[in-house]
N, C-alpha and C positions, 0 to 999 in steps of 0.2 A: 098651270101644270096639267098638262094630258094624260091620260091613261100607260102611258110608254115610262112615266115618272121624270120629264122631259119639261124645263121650265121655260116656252116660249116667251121672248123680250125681243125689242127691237134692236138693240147695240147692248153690243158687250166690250166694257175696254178692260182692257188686260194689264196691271199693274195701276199703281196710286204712289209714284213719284211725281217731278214738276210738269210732265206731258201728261200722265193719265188724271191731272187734277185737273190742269189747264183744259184738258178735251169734255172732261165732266163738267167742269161747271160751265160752259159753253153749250154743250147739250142742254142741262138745266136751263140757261137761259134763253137757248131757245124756243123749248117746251115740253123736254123730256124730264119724266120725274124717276129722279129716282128712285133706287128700288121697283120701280114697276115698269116702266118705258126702259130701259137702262140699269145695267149692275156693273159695279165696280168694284174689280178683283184684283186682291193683292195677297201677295204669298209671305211677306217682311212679315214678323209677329208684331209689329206696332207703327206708327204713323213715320214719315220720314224719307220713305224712298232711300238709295244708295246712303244718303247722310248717316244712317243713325249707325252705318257700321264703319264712319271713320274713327281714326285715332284717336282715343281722347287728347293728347296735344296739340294738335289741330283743334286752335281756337278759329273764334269767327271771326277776327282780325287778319288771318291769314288766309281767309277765302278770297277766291278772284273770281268777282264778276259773278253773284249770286243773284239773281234778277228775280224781283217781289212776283206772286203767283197774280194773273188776273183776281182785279176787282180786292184786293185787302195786299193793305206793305205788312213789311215786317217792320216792326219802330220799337225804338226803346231796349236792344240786344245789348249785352255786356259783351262786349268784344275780345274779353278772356275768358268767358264759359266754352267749354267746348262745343264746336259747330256740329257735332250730334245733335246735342242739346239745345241749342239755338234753333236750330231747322226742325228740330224733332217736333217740339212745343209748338214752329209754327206753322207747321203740316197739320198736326192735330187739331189747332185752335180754327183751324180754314175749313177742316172736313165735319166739323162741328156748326160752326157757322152756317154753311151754304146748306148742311144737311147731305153729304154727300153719301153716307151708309154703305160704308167702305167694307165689305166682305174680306174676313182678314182672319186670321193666317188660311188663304189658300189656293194652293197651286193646279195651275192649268196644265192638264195631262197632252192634251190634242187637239188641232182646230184642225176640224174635216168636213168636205160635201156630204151633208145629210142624205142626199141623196146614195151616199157612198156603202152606208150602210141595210142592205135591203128590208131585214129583218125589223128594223126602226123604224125607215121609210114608209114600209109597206102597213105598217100597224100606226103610225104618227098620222095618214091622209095627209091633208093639204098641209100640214106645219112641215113635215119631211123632204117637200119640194122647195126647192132655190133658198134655203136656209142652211146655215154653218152650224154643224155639233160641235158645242164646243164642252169637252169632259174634262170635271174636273174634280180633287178632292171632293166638294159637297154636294156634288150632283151634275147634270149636266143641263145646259141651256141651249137651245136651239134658239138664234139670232140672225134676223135680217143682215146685219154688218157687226165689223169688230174693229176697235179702237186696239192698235197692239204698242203699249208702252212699257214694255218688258228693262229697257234702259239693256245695259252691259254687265253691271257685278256679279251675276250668277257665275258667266264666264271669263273669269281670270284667264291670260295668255301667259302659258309656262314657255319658254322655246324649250329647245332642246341642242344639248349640248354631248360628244362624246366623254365619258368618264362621270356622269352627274352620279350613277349607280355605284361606284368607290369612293365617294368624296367621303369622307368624315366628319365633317362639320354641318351645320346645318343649312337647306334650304330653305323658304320661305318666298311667298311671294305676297309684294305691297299690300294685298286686299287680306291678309295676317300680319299685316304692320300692328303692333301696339304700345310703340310707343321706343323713345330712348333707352330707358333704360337694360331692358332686354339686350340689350350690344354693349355694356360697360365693359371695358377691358376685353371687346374683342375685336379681331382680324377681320375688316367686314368688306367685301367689294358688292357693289351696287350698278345692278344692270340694270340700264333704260334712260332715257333723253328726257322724258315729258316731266311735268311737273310735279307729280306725285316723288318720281325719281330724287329732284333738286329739295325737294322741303324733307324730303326724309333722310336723304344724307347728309343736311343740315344742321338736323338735329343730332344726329349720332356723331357726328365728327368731335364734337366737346368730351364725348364719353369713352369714344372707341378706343382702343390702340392703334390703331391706322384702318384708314379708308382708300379706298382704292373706286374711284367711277369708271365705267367702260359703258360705250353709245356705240351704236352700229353706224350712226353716221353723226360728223362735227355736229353739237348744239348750236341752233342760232336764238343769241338772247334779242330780246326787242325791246330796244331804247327808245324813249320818247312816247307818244298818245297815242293811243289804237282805237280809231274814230272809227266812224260809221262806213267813212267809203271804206277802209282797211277792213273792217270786218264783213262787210258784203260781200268783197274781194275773193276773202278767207272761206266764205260757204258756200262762192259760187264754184272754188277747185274742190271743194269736195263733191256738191252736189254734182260736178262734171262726173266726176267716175262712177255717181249711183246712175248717172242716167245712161252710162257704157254696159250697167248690168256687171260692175267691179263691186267687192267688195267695202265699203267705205271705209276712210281714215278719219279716224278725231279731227276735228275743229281745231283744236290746239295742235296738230302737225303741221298745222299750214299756217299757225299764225305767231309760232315762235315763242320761247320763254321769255315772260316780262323781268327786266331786268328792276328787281327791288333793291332796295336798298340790304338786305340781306344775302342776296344773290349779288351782288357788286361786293359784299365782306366776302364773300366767300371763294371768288374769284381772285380776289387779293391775295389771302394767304393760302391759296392754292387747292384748295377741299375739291373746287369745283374745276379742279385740271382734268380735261379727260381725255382717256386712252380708248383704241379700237377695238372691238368684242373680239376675246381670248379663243382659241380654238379650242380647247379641252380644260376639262378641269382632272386634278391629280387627287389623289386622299388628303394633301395636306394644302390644296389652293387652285391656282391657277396658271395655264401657262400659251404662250402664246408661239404663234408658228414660225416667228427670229430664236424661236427658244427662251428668252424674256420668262421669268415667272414672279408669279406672287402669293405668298403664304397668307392662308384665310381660315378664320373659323366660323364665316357664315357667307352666305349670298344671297344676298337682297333680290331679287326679280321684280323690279317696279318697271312690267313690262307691258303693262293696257291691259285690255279688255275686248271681247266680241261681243258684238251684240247676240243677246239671248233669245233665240227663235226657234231654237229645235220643235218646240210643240204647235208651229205653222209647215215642218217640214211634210204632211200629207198633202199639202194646199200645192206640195211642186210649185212656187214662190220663184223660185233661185233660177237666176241667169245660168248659163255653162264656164260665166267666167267668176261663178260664185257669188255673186251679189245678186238685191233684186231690184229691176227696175221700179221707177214708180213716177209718177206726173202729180208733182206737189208732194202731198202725203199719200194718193194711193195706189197702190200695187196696182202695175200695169196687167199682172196676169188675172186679177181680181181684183173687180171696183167694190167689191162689198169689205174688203180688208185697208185698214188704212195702216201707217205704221209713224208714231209717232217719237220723237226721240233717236233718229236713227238719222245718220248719214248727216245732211247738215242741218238736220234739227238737233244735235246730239249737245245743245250748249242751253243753260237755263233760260235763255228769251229767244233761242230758236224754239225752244222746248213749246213755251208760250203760243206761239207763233201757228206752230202746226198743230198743236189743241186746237186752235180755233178753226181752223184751215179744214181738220176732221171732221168736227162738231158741220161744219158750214156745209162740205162737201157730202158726208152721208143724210145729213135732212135731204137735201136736194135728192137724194139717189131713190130712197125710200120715198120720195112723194113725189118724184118722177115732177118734178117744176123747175125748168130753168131758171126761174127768178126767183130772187131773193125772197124768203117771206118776211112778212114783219117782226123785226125784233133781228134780222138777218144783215140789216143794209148798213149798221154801224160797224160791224163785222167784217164785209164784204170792203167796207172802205179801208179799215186797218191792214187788210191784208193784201189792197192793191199799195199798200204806201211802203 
């Protein structure tokens, strides 16, 4: 801490879901400690990342593809607790372990050129040059580089629709999902393709009075194994449009709805029929531009998520075609920013993946050494495979 009340560290990562652990405990084992070399910031009031605020009906037996954090499995999960509670207990029990001293509840205001700020600058000396202010609830940090694993739940994607302001019934959207029974006995149509969308209308279709799904474009389910080559496939079209400077799509856009055995019940008796998104909605539903209508007393928006980055928007990040470039994990317009969890790390063992990728890439930056240091080269090979 400097005279400015200005706490210089060398990395700051930004959120403690499965990319800002994976990037932490990577740092750690390179040889950054922390709390002192590195702080790790999270805004959630408790351990868990995105998890702790699903559904509690969404147990852990209906997760897909939940990939163990570097260095500790998860073992021994009852697979009808809810995957809150599953993931929550095993975020906790990791950040415990490794000793991670997860700064929590608190939110990141800004990530800016220190230099940006004269008055700071000019009273910080040498910590105010080529360092990121990063301000936040409990103070601020002035940081050689910054790990950003922000994830997407902050920002829910509402569309919009003519008439949403008359409708009379309720909206909602997925990430206020709580559960079935909130829909017993009502008129519910449910917008959006992805997965969240199919397990939620799933549930409520036992209960509702009629369901109604509408997707912007036909679902495609995926039958059969989704192996390695398939899912390499799957992150290189996304990673394509991060490196055009596009805004990225989910992982799961390009790699299609697995067809469970619940998801084949449901396409049977027709839950899972679906119609083309409606052009307006009326006080009492929905209605489409043949004229076609459907009476509802709610509407589901299980419509994704953006990634949450507002507070690197001083850093001028963003392509013109709204996304931002990056070579690997880091931003092409800044190598002291890395971003992890975004684009085609945006799945639990990309998530892995570009923790380490981070961890590996800012040591190098910060000690200006092409080559691996020791403790680097087990790293370096996981990440060339």
């Amino acid at each position: 801490m400097n005279n400015t009340g200005v706490r210089a560290v060398e990395v700051v990562v930004v959120g403690a879901g499965q990319a800002g652990l994976a990037a932490a405990f990577h740092l750690r084992r390179i040889g950054y400690r922390p709390d002192r070399d590195f702080v790790l910031l999270d805004h959630s009031p408790r351990p868990g990342g995105a998890w702790q605020f699903r559904w509690p009906t969404l147990t852990y037996d209906k997760v897909h593809g939940m990939h163990a954090l570097p260095g500790m499995e998860l073992t021994g999960a009852d697979p009808r607790r809810p995957s809150s509670e599953v993931i929550g207990g095993y975020f906790d029990s990791y950040e415990r372990t490794f000793g991670l001293r997860v700064h929590r509840p608190v939110s990141v205001l800004s990530v800016r050129e220190g230099g940006a700020d004269p008055s700071w600058a000019e009273s910080a000396g040498p910590l105010g040059r080529g360092r990121l202010l990063v301000e936040t609830s409990e103070g601020n940090y002035a940081a050689r580089a910054l790990i950003n694993a922000t994830g997407t739940w902050d920002r829910p994607f509402w569309p919009r629709f003519p008439g949403q302001e008359i409708f009379g019934g309720r909206q909602l959207h997925s990430a206020q999902y709580r559960g079935p029974e909130d829909f017993r006995a009502a008129r519910v149509v449910v917008v959006g393709g992805g997965t969240s969308a199919v397990q939620q209308l799933l549930e409520i279709a036992p209960v509702a009075a009629a369901t109604t799904w509408v997707t912007r474009r036909p679902p495609v389910f995926r039958a059969g194994p989704f192996g390695e080559e398939q899912g390499r496939a799957a992150v290189a079209l996304v990673a394509d449009r991060v490196r055009q400077g596009l805004p990225p799509r989910s992982v799961v856009s390009v790699t299609g709805l697995p067809m469970t055995e619940a998801v084949r019940r449901g396409r049977e008796s027709g839950v899972l029929e679906r119609l083309p998104l409606f052009e307006r909605l009326t006080p009492t539903g929905v209605v489409w531009g043949d004229g076609r209508t459907v009476e509802a007393d709610a509407i589901l928006y299980a419509t994704g998520f953006r990634p949450a980055l507002d507070h690197l928007a001083p850093l001028r990040l963003r392509e013109p075609g709204g996304g931002i470039r990056m070579d690997g994990t880091r931003t092409l317009r800044d190598a002291r920013v890395h971003l992890v969890g975004y684009g085609p790390s945006a799945s639990t063992i990309g998530a892995n993946r570009a923790g380490r990728a981070a961890a590996v890439g800012i040591h190098r930056l910060l000690t200006e050494d092409p080559q691996p240091a020791e403790g680097e080269r087990e790293l370096a090979g996981i990440l060339a495979s």
